[in-house]
BAPAKE-698374 format. One record per residue (C-alpha): residue in three letters; x, y, z. Coordinates in steps of 0.001 Angstrom, whole numbers, padded with zeros to 6 digits, always signed. Each point is the difference from the previous one (the first is absolute). Layout:
AlaXYZ/...
END
This chain:
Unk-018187-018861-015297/Unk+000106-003814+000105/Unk+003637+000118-001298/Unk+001273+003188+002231/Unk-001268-002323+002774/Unk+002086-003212-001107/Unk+002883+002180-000431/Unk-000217+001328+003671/Unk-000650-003327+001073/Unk+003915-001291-001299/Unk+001153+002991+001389/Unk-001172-000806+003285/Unk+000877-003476+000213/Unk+003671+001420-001889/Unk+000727+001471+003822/Unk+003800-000797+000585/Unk+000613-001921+003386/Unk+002729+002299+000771/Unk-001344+003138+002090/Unk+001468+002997+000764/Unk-000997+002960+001959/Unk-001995+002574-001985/Unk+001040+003152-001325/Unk-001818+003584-000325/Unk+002412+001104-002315/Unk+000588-001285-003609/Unk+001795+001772-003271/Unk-002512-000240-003106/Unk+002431+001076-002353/Unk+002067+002348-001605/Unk+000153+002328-002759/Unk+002681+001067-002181/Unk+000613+003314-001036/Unk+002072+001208-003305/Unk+001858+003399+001960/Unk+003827-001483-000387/Unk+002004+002442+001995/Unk-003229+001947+001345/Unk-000993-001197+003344/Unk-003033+001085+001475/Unk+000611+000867+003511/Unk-004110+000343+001161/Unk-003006-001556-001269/Unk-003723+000391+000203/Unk-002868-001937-000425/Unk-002817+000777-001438/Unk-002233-003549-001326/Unk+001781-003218-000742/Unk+000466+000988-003602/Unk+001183+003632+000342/Unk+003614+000461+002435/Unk+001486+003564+000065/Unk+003776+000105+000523/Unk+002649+002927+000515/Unk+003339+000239-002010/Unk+001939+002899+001609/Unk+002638-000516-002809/Unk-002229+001068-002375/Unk-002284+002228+001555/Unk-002846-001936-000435/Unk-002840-001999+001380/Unk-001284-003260-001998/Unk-003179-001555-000567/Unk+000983-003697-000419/Unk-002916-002439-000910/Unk+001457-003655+001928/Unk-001764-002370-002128/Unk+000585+001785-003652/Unk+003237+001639+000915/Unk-000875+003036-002019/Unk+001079+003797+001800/Unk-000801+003391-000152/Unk+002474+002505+001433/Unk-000963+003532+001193/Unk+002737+002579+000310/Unk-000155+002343+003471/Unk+001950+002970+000514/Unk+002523-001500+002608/Unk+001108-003267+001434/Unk-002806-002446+001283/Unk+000051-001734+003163/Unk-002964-001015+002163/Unk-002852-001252-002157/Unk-003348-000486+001112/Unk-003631-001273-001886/Unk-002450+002132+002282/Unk-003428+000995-000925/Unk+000345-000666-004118/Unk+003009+001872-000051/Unk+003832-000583+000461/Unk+001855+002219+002002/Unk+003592+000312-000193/Unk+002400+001831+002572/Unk+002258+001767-002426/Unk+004292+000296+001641/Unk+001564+003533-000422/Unk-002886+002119-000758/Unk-002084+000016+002741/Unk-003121-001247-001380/Unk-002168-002892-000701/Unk-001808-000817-003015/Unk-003676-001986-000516/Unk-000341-001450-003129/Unk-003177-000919-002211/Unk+000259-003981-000712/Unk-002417+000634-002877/Unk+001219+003155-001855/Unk+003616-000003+001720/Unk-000362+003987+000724/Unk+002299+000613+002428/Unk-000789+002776+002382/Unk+002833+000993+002969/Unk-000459+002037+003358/Unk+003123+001957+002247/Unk+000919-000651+002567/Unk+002338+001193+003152/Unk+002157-003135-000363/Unk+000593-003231-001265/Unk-002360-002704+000741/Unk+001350-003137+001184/Unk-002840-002144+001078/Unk-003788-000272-000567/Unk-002577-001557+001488/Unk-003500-000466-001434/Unk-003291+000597+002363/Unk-003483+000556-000634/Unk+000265+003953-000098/Unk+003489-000183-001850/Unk+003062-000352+000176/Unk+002418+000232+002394/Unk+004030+001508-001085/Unk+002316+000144+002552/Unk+002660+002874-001177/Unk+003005-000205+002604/Unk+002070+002790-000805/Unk-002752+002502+000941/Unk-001087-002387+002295/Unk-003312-000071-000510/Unk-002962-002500-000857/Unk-002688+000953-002522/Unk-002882-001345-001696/Unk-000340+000641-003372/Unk-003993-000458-002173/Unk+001279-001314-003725/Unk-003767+000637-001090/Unk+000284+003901+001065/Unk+004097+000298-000351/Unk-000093+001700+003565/Unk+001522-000922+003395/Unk-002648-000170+002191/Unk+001888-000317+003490/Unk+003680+000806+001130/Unk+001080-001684+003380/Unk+004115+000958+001567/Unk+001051-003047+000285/Unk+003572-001053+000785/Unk-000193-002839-002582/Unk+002957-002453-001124/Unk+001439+000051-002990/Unk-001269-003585-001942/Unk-002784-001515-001123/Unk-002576-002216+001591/Unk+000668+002752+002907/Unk-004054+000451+000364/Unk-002712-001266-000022/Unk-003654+000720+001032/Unk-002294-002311+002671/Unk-003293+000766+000017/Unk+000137+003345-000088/Unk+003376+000337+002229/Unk+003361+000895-001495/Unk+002865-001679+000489/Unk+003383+001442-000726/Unk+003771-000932+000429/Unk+001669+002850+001495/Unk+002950+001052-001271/Unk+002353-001976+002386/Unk-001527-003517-001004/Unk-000142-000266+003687/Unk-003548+001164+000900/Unk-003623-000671-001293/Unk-001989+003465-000536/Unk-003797-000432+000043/Unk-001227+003043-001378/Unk-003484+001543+000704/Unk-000729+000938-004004/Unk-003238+002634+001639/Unk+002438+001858+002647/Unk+003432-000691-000980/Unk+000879-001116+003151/Unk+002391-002808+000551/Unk+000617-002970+002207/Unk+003157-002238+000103/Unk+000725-003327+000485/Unk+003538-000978+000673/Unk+001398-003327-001511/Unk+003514+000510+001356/Unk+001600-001488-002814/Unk-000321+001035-003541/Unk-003129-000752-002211/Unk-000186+000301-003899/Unk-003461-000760-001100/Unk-003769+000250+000681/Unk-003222-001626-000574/Unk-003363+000536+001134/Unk-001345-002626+002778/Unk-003189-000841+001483/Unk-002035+002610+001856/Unk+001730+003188-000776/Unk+003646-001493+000939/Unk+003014-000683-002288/Unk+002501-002572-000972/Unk+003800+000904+000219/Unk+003248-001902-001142/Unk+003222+000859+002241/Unk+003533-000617-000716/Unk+000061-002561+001970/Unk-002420-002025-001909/Unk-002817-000179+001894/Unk-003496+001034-001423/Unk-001699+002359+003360/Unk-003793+000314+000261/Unk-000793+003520+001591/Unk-003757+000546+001044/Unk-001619+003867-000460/Unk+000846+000369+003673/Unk+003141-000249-000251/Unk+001035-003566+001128/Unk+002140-003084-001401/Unk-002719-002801-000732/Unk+002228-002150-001856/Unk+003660-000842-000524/Unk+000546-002013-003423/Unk+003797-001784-000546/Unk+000011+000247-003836/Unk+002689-003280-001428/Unk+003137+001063+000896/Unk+001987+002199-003055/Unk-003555+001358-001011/Unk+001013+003866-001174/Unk-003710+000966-001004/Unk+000008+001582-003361/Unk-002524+003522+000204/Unk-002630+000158+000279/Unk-001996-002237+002701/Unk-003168-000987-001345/Unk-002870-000729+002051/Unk-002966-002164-001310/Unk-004238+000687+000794/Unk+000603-003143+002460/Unk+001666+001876+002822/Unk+003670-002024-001473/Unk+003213+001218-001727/Unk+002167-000382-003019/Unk+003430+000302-000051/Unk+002578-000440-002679/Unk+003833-001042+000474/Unk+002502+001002-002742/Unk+003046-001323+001844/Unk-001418-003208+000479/Unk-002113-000072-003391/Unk-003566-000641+002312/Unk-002914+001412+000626/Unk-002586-001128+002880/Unk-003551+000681+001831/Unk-000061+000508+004231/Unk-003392-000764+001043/Unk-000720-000804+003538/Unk+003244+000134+001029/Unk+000873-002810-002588/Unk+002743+000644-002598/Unk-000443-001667-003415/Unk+002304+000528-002547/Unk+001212-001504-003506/Unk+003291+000662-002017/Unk+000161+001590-003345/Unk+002677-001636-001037/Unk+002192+001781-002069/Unk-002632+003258-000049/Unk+001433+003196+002341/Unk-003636+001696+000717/Unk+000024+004055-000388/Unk-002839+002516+001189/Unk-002668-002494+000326/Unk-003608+001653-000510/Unk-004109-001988+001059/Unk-001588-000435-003243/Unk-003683-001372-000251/Unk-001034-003551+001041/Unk+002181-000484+003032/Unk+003161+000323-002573/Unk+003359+001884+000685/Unk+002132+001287-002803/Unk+004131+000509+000490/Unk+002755+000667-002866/Unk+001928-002858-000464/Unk+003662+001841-000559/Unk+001850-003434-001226/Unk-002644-000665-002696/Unk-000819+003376-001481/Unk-003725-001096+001084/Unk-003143+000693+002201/Unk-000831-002722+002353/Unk-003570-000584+001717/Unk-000631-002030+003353/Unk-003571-000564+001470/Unk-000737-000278+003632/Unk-002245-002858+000785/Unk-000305-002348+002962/Unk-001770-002882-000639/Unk-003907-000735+001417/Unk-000567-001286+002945/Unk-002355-003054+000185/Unk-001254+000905+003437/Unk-002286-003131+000623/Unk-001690-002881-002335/Unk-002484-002433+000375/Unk-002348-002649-001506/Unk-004119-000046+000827/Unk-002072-002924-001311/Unk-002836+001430-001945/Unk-001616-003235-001364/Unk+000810-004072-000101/Unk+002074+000790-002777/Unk+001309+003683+000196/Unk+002300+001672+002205/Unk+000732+004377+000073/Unk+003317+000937+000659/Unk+000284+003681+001541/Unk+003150+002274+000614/Unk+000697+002932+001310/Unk+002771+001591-001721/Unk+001689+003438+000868/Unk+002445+001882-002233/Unk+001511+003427+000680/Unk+000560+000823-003753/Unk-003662-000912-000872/Unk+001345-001538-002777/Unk-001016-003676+000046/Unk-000467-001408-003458/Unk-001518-003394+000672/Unk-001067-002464+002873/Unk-000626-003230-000614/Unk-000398-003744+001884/Unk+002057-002783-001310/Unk-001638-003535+000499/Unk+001452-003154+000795/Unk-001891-002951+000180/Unk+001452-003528+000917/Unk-001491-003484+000289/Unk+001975-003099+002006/Unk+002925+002908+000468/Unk+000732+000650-003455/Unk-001253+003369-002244/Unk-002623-000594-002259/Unk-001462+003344-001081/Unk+001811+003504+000045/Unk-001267+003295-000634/Unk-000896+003528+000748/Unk-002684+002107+000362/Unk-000557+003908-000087/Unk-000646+001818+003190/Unk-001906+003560+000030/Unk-000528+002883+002509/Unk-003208-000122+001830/Unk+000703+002308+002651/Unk+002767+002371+001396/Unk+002994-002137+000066/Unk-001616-003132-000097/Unk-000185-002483-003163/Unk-002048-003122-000615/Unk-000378-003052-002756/Unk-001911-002615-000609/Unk+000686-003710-001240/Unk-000874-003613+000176/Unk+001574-003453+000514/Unk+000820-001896-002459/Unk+001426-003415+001921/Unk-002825-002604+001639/Unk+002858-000307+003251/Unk+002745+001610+001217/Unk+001520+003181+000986/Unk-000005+003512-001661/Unk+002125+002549+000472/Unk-000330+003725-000233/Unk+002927+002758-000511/Unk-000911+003455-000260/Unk+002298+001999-002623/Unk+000484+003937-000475/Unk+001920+002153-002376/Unk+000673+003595+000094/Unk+000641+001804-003689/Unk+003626-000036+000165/Unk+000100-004045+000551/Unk+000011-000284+003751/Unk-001332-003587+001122/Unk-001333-001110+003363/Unk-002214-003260+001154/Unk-001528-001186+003008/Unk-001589-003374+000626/Unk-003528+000561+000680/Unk-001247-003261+000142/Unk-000397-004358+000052/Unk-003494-001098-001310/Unk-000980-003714+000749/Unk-002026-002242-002541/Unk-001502-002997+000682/Unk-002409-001698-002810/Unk-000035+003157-002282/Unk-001363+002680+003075/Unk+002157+002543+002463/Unk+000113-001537+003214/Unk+002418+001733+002076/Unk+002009+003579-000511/Unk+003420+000852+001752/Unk+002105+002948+000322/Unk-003423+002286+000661/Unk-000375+003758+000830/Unk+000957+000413+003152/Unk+002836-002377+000719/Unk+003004+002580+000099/Unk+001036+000373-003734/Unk+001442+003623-000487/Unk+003126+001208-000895/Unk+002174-001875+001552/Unk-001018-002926-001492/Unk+000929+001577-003870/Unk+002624-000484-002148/Unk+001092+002867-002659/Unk+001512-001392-002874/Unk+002553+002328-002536/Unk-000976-001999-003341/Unk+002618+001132-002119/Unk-001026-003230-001808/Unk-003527+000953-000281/Unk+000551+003242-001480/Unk+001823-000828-002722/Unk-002905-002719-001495/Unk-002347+002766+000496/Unk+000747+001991-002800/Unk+000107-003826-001998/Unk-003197-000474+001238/Unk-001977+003383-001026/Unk+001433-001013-003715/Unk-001130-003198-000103/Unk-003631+001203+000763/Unk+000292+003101-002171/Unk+000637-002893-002787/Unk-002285-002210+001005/Unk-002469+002681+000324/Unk+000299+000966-003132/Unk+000011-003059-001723/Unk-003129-001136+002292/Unk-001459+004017-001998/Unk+000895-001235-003433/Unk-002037-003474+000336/Unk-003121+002079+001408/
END
């Protein structure tokens, strides 16, 4: 633990000077797939180790395992489209047959149910999922666990996908004109519209029963369940939003670009995005652990980006809890609830110059709020405390929480104290691109340490 501690400790006082604003998004990786000439057109996932895929060419889906590469094709009766992991199944809307198939990821049965058209989109709920089959028009929702449809709705639908999408129980529908918003009563049938007045291409659930829509024009629209624009998004200029929309459980989007090789999160009317480089994005799919999974068309690969803002370090502060000993306390918010550590770093300088450096571990001990304990080490001078958090995907935040005074080896004086305005303004996010690539050099130090440290024992 002593060593893990150390390591942290470098890594902390490693921070690069230059700061940039921080990102939600970040790619962690890509994986290669061995289907020359076969591109998968959909893709489902169902754990981190286990991605299903759809080759139309061949008329078959694929099991592909990202970290060993190994695959395990299933043949289907027609030509696979829209692919979805629901319920420890896969469904697949099958083209030119009128029917969808649900497939058994452990015995690979295949089992297939008619229907009065082809399905073009799907959208998974809690009581099933949702097909939208234009040409009759109609919406249904279809049980894979009883191979029924449970519920048929009329429903002028457009022809795409990402085209619906359901909000708390609502329904929300492109109509077949890309013009209008159709919120569809899913008891009664009955339907209300809401006119954009210029044309819209995808959905995503929102907030509250509402929905998220891209228009042509670029703009992302917020539309409550009563029918009114809450918010009007510009997206970067030459965004063409690849389908579908993706919404996240933190009331934000996700939106890939394949024209301008991006992809990006709009939370709180803020627009983050990165570039993929070379990578054009295809039918991006949520996977677990706040990751989204695309096709990457130029590399014959699947790529994974996670969503993750960074914590917020809402306030710190130093108490004096002997002659010697000082707590520092933080309250630290995070909307992932993914922080990994929290810790104080410790300066302490005599006549002006450093003289002692280190860290110390900071645990929860209530709601939001963590606390640590340490002692001085200098007879006089000044320490200084820095509060640091990190969120599992490497994001890095500080906040000052404090000046200790020594005179003649005893605390004498504390500044920056609860209560004198530090917040959120007063943070800094910092992007450690640096930072993340020691980490991994880091964890294999200590595993070799660690086990040499075993061996001696």
């Amino acid at each position: 633990m002593r060593i893990a501690i150390i390591l942290i400790t470098v890594l902390a006082l490693l921070l690069p000077t230059t700061i940039q604003p921080a990102m939600s998004i970040k790619v962690l990786g890509y994986h290669e797939f061995q289907l020359r000439g076969d591109l998968p057109t959909h893709i489902a996932v169902e754990s981190q180790e286990k991605v299903w895929l759809s080759l139309p060419s061949r008329m078959e889906v694929v099991l592909f395992m990202p970290k060993t590469g190994e695959m395990v094709a299933i043949n289907l009766p027609s030509f696979p489209s829209k692919i979805l992991y629901y319920e420890g199944v896969v469904v697949v809307a099958l083209e030119k047959v009128k029917s969808v198939a649900v497939i058994d990821p452990k015995t690979f049965d295949v089992r297939t149910l008619e229907l009065k058209a082809d399905v073009v989109d799907m959208y998974p709920t809690k009581e099933g999922i949702w097909f939208t089959l234009p040409d009759t028009p109609k919406v249904i929702l279809f049980s894979p666990s009883e191979m029924k449809i449970l519920k048929e709705l009329d429903v002028n639908v457009a022809t795409g996908e990402g085209v619906i999408a359901e909000s708390d129980g609502r329904l929300w529908v492109i109509d077949k004109s890309y013009r209008n918003l159709l919120l569809v009563d899913t008891v009664s049938g009955s339907v209300k519209t809401y006119e954009v007045r210029n044309q819209t291409y995808l959905v995503a659930p929102a907030n509250d029963g509402g929905v998220w829509a891209v228009t042509v024009e670029g703009y992302l629209i917020g539309i409550t369940k009563d029918l009114r624009l809450a918010k009007k998004i510009a997206l970067p200029a030459g965004t063409v939003v690849a389908p579908p929309l993706l919404s996240t459980d933190y009331g934000s989007v996700v939106y890939f670009c394949r024209p301008r090789n991006s992809a990006g999160e709009v939370f709180d009317g803020n627009v983050d995005e990165i570039r993929l480089g070379f990578t054009s994005p295809w039918h991006p799919t949520k996977g677990p652990d706040n990751t989204f999974w695309f096709i990457d068309i130029t590399r014959n690969a699947i790529g994974v980006v996670t969503i993750s803002r960074p914590p917020t370090i809402e306030l710190a502060w130093v108490e004096k809890i002997s002659d010697k000993e000082f707590r520092t306390f933080a309250d630290i918010d995070d909307r992932e609830g993914d922080v990994s550590y929290v810790m104080a770093i410790v300066e302490q300088y005599m006549d002006g110059k450093l003289v002692l450096n280190s860290t110390f571990e900071m645990n929860p001990v209530q709601d939001k709020r963590y606390a640590g304990d340490e002692s001085i080490g200098i007879k006089e001078g000044i320490v200084r405390i820095k509060v640091v958090a990190s969120d599992a995907v490497g994001n890095v935040v500080y906040l000052k929480a404090g000046n200790v005074t020594v005179k003649d080896g005893v605390i004498v004086g504390i500044e920056l104290q609860k209560g004198e305005g530090q917040g959120t303004g007063a943070q800094i996010y910092i992007l450690v691109s640096e930072l993340l690539l020691l980490i991994p050099v880091a964890l294999a130090i200590f595993y070799v340490l660690r086990k040499k440290f075993h061996r001696r024992k």
